[in-house]
FIGU-972679 format. One record per residue (C-alpha): x, y, z; residue in three letters. Coordinates in steps of 0.02 Angstrom, whole numbers, plus 50000, padded with zeros to 5 digits. Each point is the difference from the previous one (the first is absolute). Last residue first. Layout:
XYZALA...
This chain:
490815069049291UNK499005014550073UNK500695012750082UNK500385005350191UNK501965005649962UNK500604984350098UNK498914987149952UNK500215001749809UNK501755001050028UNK500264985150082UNK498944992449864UNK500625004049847UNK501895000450088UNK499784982250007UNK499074994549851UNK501315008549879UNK501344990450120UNK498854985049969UNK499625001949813UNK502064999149981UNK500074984150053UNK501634996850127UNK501334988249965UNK501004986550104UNK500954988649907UNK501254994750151UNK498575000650118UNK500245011050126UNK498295006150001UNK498974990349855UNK498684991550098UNK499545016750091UNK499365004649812UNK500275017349958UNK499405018950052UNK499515004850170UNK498865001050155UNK499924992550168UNK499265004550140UNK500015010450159UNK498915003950150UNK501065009750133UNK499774995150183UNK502095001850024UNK500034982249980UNK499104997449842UNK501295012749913UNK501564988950032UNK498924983949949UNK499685010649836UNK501894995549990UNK499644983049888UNK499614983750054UNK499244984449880UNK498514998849963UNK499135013149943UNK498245001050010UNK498685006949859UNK499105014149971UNK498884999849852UNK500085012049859UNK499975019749995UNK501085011750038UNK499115013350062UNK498544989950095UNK501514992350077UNK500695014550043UNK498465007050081UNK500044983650104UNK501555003550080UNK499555017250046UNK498404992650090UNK500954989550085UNK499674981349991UNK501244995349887UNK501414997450092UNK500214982249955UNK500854995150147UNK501755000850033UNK501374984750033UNK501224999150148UNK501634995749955UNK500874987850083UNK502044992149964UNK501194987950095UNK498764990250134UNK501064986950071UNK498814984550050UNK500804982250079UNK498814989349956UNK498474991050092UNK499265017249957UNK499954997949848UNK498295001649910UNK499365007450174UNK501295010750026UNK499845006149804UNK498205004650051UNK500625008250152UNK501345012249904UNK498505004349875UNK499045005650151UNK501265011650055UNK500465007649828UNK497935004149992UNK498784989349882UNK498655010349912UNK501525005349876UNK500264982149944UNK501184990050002UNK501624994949919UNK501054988550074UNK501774996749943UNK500924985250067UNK502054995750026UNK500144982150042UNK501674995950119UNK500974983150034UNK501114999250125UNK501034985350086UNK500424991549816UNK500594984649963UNK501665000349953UNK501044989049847UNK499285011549865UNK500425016450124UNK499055013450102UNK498084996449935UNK498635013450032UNK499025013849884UNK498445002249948UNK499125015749929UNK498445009149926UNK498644985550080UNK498235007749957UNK498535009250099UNK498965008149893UNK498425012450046UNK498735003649872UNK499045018250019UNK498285001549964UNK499485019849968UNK498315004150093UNK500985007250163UNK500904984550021UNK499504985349906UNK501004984850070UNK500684987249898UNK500914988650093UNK501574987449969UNK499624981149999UNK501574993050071UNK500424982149940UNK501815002849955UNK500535013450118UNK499504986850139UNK500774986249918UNK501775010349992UNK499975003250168UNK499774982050040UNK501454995949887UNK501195010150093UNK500624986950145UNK500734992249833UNK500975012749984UNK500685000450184UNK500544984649993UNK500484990750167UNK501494992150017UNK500674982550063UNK498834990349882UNK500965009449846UNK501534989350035UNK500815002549812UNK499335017650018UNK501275005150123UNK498765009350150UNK499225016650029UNK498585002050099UNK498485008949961UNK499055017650011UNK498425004949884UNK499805017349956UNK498505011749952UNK500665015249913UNK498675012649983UNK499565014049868UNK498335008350027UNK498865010449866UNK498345009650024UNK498925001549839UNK499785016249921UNK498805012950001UNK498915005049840UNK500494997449820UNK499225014549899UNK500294996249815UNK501485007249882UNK500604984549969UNK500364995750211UNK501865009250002UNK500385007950150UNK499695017350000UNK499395002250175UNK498575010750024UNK499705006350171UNK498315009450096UNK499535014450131UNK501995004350019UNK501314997250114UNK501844993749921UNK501065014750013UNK499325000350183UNK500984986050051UNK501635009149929UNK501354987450085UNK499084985350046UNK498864997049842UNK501415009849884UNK501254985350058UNK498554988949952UNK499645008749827UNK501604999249958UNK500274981250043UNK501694996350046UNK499724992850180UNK498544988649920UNK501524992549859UNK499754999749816UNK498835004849881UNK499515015950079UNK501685009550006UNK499425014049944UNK498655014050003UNK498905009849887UNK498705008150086UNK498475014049954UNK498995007450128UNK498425007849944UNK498655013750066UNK498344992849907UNK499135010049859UNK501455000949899UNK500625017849951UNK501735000249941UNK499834981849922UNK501255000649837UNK501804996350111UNK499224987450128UNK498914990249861UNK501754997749897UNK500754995250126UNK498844987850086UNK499744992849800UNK501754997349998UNK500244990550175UNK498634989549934UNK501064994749856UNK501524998750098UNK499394985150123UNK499954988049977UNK499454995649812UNK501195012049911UNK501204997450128UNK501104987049878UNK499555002849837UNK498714995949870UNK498865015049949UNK498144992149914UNK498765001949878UNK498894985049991UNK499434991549829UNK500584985450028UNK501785004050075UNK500745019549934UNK501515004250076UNK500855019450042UNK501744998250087UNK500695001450149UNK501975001550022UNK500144988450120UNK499344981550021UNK501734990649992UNK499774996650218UNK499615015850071UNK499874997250188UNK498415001650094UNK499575020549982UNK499865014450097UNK498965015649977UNK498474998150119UNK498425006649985UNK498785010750109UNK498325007349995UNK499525009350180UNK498205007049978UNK499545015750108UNK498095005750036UNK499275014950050UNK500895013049869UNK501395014350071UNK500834997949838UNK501884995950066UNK500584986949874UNK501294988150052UNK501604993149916UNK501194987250103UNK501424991449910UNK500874983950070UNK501664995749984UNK500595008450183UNK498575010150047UNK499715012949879UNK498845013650004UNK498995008649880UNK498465013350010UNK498825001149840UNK499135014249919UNK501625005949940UNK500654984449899UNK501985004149961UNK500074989050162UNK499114987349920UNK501444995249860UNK501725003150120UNK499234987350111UNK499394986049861UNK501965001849935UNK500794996450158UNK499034986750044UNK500254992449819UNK501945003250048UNK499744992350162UNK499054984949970UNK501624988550025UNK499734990650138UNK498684990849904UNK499884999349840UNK499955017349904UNK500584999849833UNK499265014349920UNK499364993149832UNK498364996350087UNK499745017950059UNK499875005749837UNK499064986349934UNK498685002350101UNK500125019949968UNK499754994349801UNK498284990850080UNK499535013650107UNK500105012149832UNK501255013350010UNK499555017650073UNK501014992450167UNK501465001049916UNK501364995150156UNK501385012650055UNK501715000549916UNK501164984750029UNK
């Protein structure tokens, strides 16, 4: 394919990208294409770590901002080619990635081609593998390969949050918390012990838990702790020696992995407890001067985001980060997921805005 149009609007880019199929484990071609685009840019440097495309200015300013997207998708499912739709009144671009997360990618490239002389140094991203597996993750495998690809005063991750500022992100933990039996023939059920039923305690506790709110930083974030999986039983005739509820916690970013661990300990802790998944959330990262000169730039009120996203990666390494983009989080992966046009406009309004020092 020849090289991207980046003189095209951000919304015709969106769609662009969006007719590239690119679900996961197969973003090469679109990787492909994003590299041979920037490197024709000369006031950027590009690298390429596996999938994922590295572009950095080298203006000698004070400050660097790191603004990263990824360029996989869930699996299509009937919603490719996009197309243009009109619902009550509201312009949008159906398709799968328009919503997460192609049409922010667009507005990144299109800022990173036409922004020669931004008033922060910047590091642009576009990496793979980020809606599957942790050992996948592009950004990750950039975290421990290229550390320093990553540093920078301040992070924008171009989730999408409707082209508002969503700060943070809650923490989230997978466990499986088992119950163990004895099997028996089901027509003498008193001989055996059932490991299901030994479940139903677990089950009451998920039921009546009251989840938190807890305002972190000014921005209240809502925590959820909910039952994702159960599974148990060996035959119809059987009772069953194992019995195992799969739970998802979500907390929030005031709360550290460890502590998380000991408040499912204490839910469960008469159980036998296999922790399978933790993330570590992020806090707002607001506080920062920097952070708060965007804000002014953009506009609106910052809110939380709830659920995690790879600002986490960026909280680590010290780095306050958020999260900015076009389209409705409700709509990722949905099977009629579309983007409003107003919110890519929105977008690269207000990115753009901050980073050439004018007013929006």
């Amino acid at each position: 394919m020849p090289p991207l149009d980046l003189t095209v609007s951000s919304v015709e880019l969106t769609r662009l990208l969006c007719d590239i199929d690119s679900v996961s484990d197969r973003e090469g071609p679109l990787a492909d294409l994003i590299e041979e685009t920037v490197s024709g840019l000369a006031h950027l440097t590009v690298s390429r770590h596996g999938d994922t495309i590295v572009a950095r200015t080298a203006l000698g300013r004070a400050q660097r901002v790191v603004i990263a997207g990824h360029i996989d998708t869930v699996p299509i499912n009937d919603n490719l080619p996009t197309r243009f739709e009109t619902i009550d009144g509201v312009d949008y671009l159906w398709g799968r990635g328009t919503v997460d997360m192609k049409a922010g990618v667009a507005v990144q490239l299109k800022l990173a081609a036409e922004l020669t002389d931004p008033i922060v140094d910047l590091t642009w991203i576009w990496y793979d593998h980020e809606e599957v597996s942790e050992a996948k993750n592009g950004l990750n495998r950039l975290s421990q390969s290229h550390p320093d690809l990553l540093t920078g005063d301040f992070a924008i991750l171009g989730e999408p949050t409707r082209s508002q500022i969503e700060g943070g992100c809650n923490g989230n933990l997978r466990a499986e918390i088992r119950t163990r039996g004895l099997r028996a023939h089901s027509a003498r059920s008193w001989v055996g012990d059932n490991a299901i039923h030994k479940a139903a305690p677990i089950l009451d506790t998920l039921a009546a838990y009251e989840a938190r709110s807890v305002e972190v930083d000014g921005l209240v974030y809502r925590e959820g702790l909910s039952a994702v999986g159960i599974t148990g039983g060996i035959a119809g005739n059987v009772i069953p020696d194992e019995c195992m509820v799969h739970i998802n916690y979500r907390f929030a970013p005031s709360r550290s992995g460890d502590e998380a661990i000991a408040h499912i300990t204490e839910l469960f802790g008469e159980h036998e407890i296999e922790i399978v998944d933790l993330a570590e959330g992020a806090r707002p990262g607001l506080e920062a001067p920097i952070a708060q000169e965007f804000v002014a730039a953009v506009g609106g009120t910052p809110v939380p985001k709830y659920g995690w996203t790879d600002v986490a990666r960026f909280s680590r390494l010290g780095i306050p980060a958020v999260n900015f983009g076009p389209g409705d989080p409700l709509k990722a992966h949905a099977d009629d997921e579309r983007v409003s046009l107003q919110q890519i406009v929105d977008c690269e309004r207000g990115l753009r805005s901050w980073l050439t020092g004018s007013t929006r």
